[in-house]
C-alpha positions in Angstrom: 0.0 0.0 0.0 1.8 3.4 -0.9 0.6 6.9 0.8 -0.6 8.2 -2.3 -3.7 5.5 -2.0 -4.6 6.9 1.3 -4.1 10.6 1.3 -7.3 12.6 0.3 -10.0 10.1 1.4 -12.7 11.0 3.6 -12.3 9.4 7.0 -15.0 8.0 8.7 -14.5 6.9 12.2 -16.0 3.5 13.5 -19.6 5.0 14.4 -20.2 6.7 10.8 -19.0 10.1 11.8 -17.0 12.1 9.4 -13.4 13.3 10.7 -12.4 15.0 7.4 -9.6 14.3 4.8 -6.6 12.1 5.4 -3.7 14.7 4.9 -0.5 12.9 6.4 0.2 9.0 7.3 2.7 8.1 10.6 4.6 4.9 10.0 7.0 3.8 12.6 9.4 0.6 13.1 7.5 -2.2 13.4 10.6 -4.1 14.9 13.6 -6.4 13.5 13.3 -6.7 9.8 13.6 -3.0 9.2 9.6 -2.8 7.9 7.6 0.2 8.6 4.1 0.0 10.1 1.3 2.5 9.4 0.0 3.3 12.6 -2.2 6.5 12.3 -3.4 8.8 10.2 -3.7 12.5 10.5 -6.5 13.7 9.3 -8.2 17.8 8.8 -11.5 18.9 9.2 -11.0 21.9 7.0 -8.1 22.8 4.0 -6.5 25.3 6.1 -5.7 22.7 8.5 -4.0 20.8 5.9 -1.7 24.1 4.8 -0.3 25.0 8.0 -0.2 20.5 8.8 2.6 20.0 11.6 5.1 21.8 9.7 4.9 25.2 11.4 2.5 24.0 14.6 3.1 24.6 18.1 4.6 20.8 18.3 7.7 21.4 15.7 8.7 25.1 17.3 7.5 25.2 20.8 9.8 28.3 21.1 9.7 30.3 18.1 8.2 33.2 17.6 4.5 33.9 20.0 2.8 35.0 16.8 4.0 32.5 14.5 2.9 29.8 17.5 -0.7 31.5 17.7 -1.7 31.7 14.2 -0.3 28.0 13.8 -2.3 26.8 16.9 -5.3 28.1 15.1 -5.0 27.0 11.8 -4.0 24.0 12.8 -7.0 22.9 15.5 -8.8 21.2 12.6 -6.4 18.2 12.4 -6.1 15.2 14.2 -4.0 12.1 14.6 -6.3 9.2 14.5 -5.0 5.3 15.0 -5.7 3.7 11.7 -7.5 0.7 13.3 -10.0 3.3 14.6 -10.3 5.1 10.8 -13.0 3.5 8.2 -12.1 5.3 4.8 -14.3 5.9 1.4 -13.5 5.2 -1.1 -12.1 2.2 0.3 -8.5 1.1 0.1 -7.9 -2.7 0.1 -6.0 -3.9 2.8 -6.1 -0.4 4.9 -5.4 -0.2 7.5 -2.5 -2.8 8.0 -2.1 -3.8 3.8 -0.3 -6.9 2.6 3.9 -7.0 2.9 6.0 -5.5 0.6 7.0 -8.2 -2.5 11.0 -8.7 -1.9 12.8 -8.3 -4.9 
């Protein structure tokens, strides 16, 4: 499964409720083997959520510039991380939210 499946999809969560768009995958180490595990998705409510994403947010420079922090802060209160087992998306993407191992080659 590749990123590019996932990102834009409306996310539903487990009780029919919208969360928004999918606008950023987390994949960590998913032990020996060196494979990477998608674990959650982070998904915004509204598209200027999406622009100011975790790039500039509170999170990333906790001590830059007040103003910089506050407009980021706002912007960004539309997104949320969300663990993919908890994330129903439409259209749907076979195999989400775990997908099938790599081929080796």
């Amino acid at each position: 499964m590749r990123a590019g499946e996932l990102l834009g999809r409306t996310a539903y969560d487990l009780h029919g409720r919208r969360l928004g768009r999918v606008v950023d995958v987390v994949v960590r180490d998913a032990g020996p083997g060196g494979r990477l595990r998608l674990t959650d998705l982070i998904v915004a409510r509204h598209w200027y959520s999406r622009m100011s994403g975790r790039l500039i947010g509170p999170e990333r420079h906790p001590s830059g510039p007040w103003l910089i922090r506050l407009v980021a802060r706002q912007l960004s209160r539309g997104s949320q991380q969300v663990p993919a087992d908890l994330v129903r998306l439409v259209p749907p993407v076979p195999g989400f939210p775990f997908g099938e191992p790599a081929d080796e080659r």
